[in-house]
N, C-alpha and C positions, 0 to 999 in steps of 0.2 A: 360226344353229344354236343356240348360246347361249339365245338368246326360248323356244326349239323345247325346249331340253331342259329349263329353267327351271317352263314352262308345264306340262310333262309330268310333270313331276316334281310341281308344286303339286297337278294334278289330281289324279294317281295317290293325293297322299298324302290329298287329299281325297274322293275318290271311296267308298273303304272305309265311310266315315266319316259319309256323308250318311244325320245320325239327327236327327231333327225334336224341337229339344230348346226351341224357342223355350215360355215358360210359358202363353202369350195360344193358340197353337195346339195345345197340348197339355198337360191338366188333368195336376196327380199322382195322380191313379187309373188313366190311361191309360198302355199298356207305351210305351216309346220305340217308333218309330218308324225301323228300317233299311231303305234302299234298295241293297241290295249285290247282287239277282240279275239277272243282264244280261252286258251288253246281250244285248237280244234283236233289235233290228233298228233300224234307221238312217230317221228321219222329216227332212225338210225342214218347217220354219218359218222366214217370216221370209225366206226365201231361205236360210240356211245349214242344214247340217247335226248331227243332234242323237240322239241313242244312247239307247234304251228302257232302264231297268230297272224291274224289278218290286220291291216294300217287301211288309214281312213283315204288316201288314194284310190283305193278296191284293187292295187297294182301290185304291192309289197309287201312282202311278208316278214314279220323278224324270229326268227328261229333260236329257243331258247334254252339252256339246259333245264333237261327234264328233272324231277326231284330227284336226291340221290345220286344223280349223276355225279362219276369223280370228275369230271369238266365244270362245274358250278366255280364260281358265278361264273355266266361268261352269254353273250348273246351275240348272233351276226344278224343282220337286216341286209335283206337281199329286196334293193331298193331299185326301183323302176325310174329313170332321171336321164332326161333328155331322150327320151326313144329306146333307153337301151336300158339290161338290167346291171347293177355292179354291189356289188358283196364289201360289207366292210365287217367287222367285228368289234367288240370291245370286253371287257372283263379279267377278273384275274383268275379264271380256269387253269389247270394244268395246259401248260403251250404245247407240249405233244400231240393230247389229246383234242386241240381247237385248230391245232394246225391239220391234224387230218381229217378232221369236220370241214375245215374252210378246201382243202386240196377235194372232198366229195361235190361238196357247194358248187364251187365254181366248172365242176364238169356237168352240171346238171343241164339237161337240152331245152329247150324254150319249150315246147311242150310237158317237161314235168314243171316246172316253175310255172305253166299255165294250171296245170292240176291240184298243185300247191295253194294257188291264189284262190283256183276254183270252190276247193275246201271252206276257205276262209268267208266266203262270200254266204255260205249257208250258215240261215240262222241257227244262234246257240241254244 
């Protein structure tokens, strides 16, 4: 219970928060980058479970561990930047488990990633 509420608590205070501050994927002319509207729906990668939200782009999405999930903490942002889409991750999830979420992520066609976004654009 302890792990359970530790995890929950890391996410939660992380979850708000998820704004794409790295300088390599995001120029100082570009606004930050918030992922805070969501979830919108519950996708399997990987075998585990992982929570939609939508970022203030209307382009990118960052995809989170669902609750319970044994991949917690752990989120990727599948970010729209420069014309193109690219997949980063962060968290201390089990790495088996986030590695085979990120190896589903990045085969995904630009059409699901459009249907992804699409999701996120409908209000909550």
């Amino acid at each position: 219970m302890k792990r359970f509420v530790w995890a929950a608590a890391l996410l939660a205070a992380v979850l708000p928060a998820i704004v794409l501050t790295d300088a390599v994927a995001q120029g100082p002319s570009q606004p930050k980058l918030v992922c805070d509207r969501g979830p919108f729906s519950t996708k399997t990668f990987g075998g585990t479970q992982w929570q939609i939200y939508g970022c203030t782009d209307n382009r990118s999405v960052a995809i989170v561990t669902a609750p319970g999930s044994p991949a917690i903490p752990f989120y990727f942002l599948l970010a729209w930047i420069d014309g193109v889409y690219t997949v980063s991750g962060e968290g201390t999830g089990r790495r088996d488990l986030t590695a085979k979420a990120y190896n589903d992520i990045i085969k995904l066609s630009r059409p699901q990633i459009d249907a992804l976004v699409k999701e996120t654009l409908k209000t909550n």
